[in-house]
C-alpha positions as CSV (number, residue, x, y, z in Angstrom):
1,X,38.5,-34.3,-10.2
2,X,36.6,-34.0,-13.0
3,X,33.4,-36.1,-11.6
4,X,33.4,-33.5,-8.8
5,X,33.4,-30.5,-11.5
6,X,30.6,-32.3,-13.0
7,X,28.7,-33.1,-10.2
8,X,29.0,-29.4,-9.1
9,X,27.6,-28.1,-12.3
10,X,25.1,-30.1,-12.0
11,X,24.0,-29.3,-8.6
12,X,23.9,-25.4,-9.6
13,X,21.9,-26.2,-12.4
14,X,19.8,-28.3,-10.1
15,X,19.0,-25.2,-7.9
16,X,18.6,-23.0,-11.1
17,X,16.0,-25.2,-12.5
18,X,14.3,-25.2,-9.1
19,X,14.0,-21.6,-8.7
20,X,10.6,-20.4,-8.1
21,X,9.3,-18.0,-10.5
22,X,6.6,-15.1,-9.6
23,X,3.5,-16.8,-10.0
24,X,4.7,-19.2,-8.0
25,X,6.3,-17.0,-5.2
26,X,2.3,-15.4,-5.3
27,X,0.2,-18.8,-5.4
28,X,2.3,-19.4,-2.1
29,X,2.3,-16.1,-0.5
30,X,-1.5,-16.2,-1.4
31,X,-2.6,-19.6,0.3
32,X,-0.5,-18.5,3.8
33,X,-3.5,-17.2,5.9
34,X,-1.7,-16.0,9.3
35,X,1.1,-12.9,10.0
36,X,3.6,-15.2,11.1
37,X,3.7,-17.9,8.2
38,X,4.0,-14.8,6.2
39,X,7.2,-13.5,7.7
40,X,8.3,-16.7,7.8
41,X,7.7,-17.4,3.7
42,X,9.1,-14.0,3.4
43,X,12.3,-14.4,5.4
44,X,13.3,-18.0,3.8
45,X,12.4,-16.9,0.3
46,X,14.2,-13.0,0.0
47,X,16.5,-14.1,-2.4
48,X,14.0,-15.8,-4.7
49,X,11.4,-13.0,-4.1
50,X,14.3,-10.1,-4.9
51,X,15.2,-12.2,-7.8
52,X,11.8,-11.4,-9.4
53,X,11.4,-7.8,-8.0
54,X,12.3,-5.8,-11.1
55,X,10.6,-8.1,-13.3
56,X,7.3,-7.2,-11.6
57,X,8.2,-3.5,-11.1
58,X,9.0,-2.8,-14.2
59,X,6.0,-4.3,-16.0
60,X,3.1,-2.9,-14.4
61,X,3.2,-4.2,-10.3
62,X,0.3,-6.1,-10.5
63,X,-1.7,-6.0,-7.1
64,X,-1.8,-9.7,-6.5
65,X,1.9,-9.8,-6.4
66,X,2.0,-6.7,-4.5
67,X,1.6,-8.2,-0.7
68,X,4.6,-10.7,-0.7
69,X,6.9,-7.3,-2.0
70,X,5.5,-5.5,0.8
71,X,5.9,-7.9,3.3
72,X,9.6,-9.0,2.3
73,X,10.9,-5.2,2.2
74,X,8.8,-4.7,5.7
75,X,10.7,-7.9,6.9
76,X,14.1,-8.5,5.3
77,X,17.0,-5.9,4.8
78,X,17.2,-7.3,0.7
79,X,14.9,-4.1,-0.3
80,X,16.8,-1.7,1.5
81,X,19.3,-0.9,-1.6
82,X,15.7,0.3,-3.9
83,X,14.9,3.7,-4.9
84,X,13.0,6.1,-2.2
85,X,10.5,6.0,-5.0
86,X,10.0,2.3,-4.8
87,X,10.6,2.2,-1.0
88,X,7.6,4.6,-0.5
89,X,5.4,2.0,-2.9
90,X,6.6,-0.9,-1.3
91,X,5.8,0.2,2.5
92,X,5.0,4.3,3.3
93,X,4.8,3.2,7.0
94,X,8.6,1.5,6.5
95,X,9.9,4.1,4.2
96,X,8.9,6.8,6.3
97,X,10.7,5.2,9.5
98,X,13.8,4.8,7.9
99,X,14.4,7.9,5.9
100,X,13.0,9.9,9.5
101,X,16.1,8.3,11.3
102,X,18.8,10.1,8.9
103,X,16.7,13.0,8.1
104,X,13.9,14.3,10.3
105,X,12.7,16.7,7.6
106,X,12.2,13.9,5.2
107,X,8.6,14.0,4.8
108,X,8.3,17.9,4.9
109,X,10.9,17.8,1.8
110,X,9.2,15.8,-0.5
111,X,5.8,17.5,0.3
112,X,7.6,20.9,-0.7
113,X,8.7,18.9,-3.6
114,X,5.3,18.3,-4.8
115,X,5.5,14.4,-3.6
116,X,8.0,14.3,-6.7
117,X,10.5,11.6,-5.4
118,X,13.6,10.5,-7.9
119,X,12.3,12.4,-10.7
120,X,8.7,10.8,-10.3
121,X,5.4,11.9,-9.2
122,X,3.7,10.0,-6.0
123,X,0.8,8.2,-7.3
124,X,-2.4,9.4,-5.0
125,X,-2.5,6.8,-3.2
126,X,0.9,6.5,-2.4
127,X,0.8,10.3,-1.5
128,X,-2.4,9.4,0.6
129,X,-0.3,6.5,2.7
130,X,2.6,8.6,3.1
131,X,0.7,11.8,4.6
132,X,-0.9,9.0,6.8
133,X,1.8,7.5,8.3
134,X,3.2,11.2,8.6
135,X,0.2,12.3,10.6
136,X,-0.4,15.3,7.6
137,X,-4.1,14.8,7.7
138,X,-5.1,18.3,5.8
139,X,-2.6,16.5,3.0
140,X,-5.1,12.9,3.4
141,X,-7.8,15.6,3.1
142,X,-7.0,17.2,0.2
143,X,-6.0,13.6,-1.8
144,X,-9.8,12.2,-0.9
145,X,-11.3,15.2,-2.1
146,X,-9.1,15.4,-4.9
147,X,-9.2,11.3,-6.4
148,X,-11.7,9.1,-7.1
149,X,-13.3,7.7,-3.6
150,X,-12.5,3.9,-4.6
151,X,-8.9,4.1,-4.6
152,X,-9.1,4.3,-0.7
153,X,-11.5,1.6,0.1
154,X,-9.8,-1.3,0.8
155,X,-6.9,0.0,3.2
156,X,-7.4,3.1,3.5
157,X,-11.3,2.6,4.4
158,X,-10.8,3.9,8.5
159,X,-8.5,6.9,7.6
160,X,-10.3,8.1,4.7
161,X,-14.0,7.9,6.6
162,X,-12.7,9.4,9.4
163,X,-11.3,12.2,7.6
164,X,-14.7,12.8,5.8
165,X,-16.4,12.6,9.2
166,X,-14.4,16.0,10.6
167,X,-14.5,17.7,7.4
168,X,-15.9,21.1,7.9
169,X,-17.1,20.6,4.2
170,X,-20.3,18.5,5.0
171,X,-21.5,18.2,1.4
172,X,-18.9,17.3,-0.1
173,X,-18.1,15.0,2.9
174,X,-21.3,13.4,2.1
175,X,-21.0,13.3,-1.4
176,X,-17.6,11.2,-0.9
177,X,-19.3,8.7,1.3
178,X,-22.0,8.0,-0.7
179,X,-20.1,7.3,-3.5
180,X,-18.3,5.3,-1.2
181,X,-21.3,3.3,0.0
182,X,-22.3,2.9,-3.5
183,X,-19.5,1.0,-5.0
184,X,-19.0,-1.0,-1.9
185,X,-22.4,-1.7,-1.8
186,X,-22.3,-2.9,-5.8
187,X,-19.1,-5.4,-4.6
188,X,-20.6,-6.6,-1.9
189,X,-24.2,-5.5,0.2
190,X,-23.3,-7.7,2.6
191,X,-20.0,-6.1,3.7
192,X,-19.6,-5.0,7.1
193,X,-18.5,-1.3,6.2
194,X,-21.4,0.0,5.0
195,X,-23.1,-0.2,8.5
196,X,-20.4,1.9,9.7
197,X,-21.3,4.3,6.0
198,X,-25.0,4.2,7.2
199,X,-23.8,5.6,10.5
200,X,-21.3,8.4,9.4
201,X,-23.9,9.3,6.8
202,X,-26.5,10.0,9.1
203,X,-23.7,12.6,11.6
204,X,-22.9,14.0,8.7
205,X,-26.9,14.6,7.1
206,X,-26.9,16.6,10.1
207,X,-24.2,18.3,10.0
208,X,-25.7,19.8,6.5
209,X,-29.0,20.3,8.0
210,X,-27.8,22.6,10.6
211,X,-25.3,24.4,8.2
212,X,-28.4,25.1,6.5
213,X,-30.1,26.7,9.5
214,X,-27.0,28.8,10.4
């Protein structure tokens, strides 16, 4: 009796020892290239990925790490006990699906809230994703104008140009896009984008020329 009380200790401190921390959890996540590794990674690590979740939350939610998170809450039912707050951060698109279901006003609430969720103020881009997914595109309008340009470029690059290409504002419009081209330009000249900059740039030069004629 007692060897099999030992040996059962031992195993439990065996899988303890093993667990994988986060850096770990994100040098793995990181080196999957395709969607379906990824939901499989995801699916057979929840438990080790939740494990670390408030850890990462807590102190700062560094973007590297951010993906797997996303992914496992998108993926998994072990997120669905977080806050609205952190179910919003995690996945707008999810969050937004789920909270819909029970309450069909959801979105319209927290916008007359001031995007204040549990207490806390939506980050821009977070308020930005939200009114996306929510199909609220003066609210997407109002956040590009509003924030710095570069908090939108990487996922929110086709929404955000798009939305600057209807504005009725053309300068500003204009403005927003330049600075856009600029600091993608500065990352990277050879980046794909800013052909699809040069383009809007040149509707919208026009757009100003014959505001100006008006």
């Amino acid at each position: 009796m007692k060897k099999i009380i030992i040996t059962t200790i031992a195993l439990v401190l065996g899988v303890g020892a093993m667990a994988k921390n986060l850096e770990q959890l994100t040098s793995e996540w990181n080196q999957l290239t395709d969607r379906k590794s990824r939901i499989d990674y995801v699916q057979q690590n929840s438990t080790e990925i939740k494990a670390v979740y408030q850890d990462w939350f807590k102190n700062g939610h560094k973007s590297k790490s951010y993906g797997i998170f996303s992914a496992t809450y998108w993926h998994t039912s072990i997120f669905d006990d977080v806050s609205e707050y952190e179910a919003i951060f995690l996945s707008a698109n999810k969050a937004y699906r789920v909270y819909s279901a029970n309450n069909p006003n959801w979105y319209d609430d927290i916008k007359a809230n001031g995007f204040v969720v549990n207490g806390k103020k939506l980050t821009a881009w977070q308020i930005f994703t939200l009114a996306e997914v929510a199909k609220d595109y003066d609210v997407v309008e109002q956040t590009i104008v509003n924030n710095p340009i570069g908090i939108f470029i990487n996922t929110g690059f086709k929404t955000s140009t798009g939305v600057l290409l209807r504005m009725n504002n053309a300068e500003l419009a204009k403005q927003k896009l330049i600075e856009m081209q600029t600091i993608i330009a500065i990352r990277n000249p050879n980046d794909a984008r800013l052909d699809t900059l040069k383009t809007y740039l040149r509707i919208v030069r026009e757009k100003c020329i014959d505001a100006k004629l008006k």
